[in-house]
C-alpha positions, 0 to 999 in steps of 0.5 A: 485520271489526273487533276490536270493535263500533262502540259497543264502540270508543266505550266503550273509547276513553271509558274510557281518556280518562276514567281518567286524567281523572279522576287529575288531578281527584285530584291537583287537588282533594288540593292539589298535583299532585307526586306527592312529597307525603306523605300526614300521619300521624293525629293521636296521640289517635284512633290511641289512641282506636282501639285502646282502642276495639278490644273485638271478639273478646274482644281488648280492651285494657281492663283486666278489673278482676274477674272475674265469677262466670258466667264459668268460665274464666280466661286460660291454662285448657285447654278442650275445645270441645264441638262441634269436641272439641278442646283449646284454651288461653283467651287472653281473654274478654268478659263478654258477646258483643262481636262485630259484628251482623252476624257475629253474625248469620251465625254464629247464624242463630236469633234466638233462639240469637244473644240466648242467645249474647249474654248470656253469656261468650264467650271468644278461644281458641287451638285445638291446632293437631294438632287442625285441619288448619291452625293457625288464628288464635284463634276466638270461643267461647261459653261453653256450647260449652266445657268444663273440660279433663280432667287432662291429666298433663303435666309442669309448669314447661316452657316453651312456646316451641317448637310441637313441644313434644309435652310440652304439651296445647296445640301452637300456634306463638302460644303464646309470643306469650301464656304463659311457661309451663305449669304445673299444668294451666295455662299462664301468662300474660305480663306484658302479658296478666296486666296486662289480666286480673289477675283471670285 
């Protein structure tokens, strides 16, 4: 009794002719067939046009010269997120909603609810990572799910530079990466975050 079915063996045999096949068609039609060649590099401008064009998430390079008066949070305030009731640090923000369609769509199945969420500020937020069971990369918030932190009492001026550090309300190993310090319930931003939100 065979391995395989006749027809079987016929499709496996096509198969392993038909890839390498195709391989050499490849090598062909890119131009040379050495495989020494070197793939070029883009051209300069549409790598910058591509990171200046980056605005999802509220991660945009583009510089927020105001501050408009529905938005009520600025970079480096501690928020608690309504829903999840934890705290987190605002790392940046969007005017309105600047996520794609169709995340939007998944995360907002209700019509309805997605066009509120739309028009209003949402913010990038690092959430205190005692608060979640793994630290997680900043999350896209909408504004009506956060809230103004409450006091949290805790000594100014300190750096954040270690996510042990137990004397800040926020413990996030990219803390660092966005703030120099903590200071007055706040923390500071680093000059290139500072550069896009001069306005906070």
């Amino acid at each position: 009794m065979p391995w395989f079915p006749e027809h079987d063996r016929i499709h496996l045999i096509l198969i392993l002719v038909w890839v390498p096949l195709q391989m050499l068609a490849l090598q062909y039609i890119r131009g040379g067939g050495s495989e020494s060649a070197s793939i070029p590099e883009e051209p300069q401008e549409i790598v910058e046009l591509h990171e200046r064009d980056h605005v999802f998430f509220g991660a945009s390079q583009a510089v927020r010269k105001t501050h408009a008066p529905k938005v009520r949070f600025q970079i480096g305030d501690v928020v608690q997120h309504r829903k999840l009731g934890c705290l987190g640090v605002v790392v940046g923000w969007d005017e309105v909603a600047r996520a794609p369609a169709l995340w939007m769509a998944m995360r907002y199945p209700d019509l309805q609810q997605e066009i509120r969420i739309r028009e209003q500020p949402n913010f990038r937020v690092l959430l205190d990572s005692r608060a979640t069971l793994y630290e997680l990369n900043p999350i896209y918030v909408a504004q009506e799910d956060l809230n103004a932190a409450s006091s949290t009492g805790k000594a100014g001026g300190k750096k954040p530079r270690s996510s042990d550090d137990d004397t800040l309300p926020i413990k996030h190993s990219l803390l660092p990466e966005y703030f120099d310090y903590f200071e007055s319930d706040k923390f500071i931003p680093r000059p290139w975050l500072r550069r896009i939100y001069p306005r906070g």
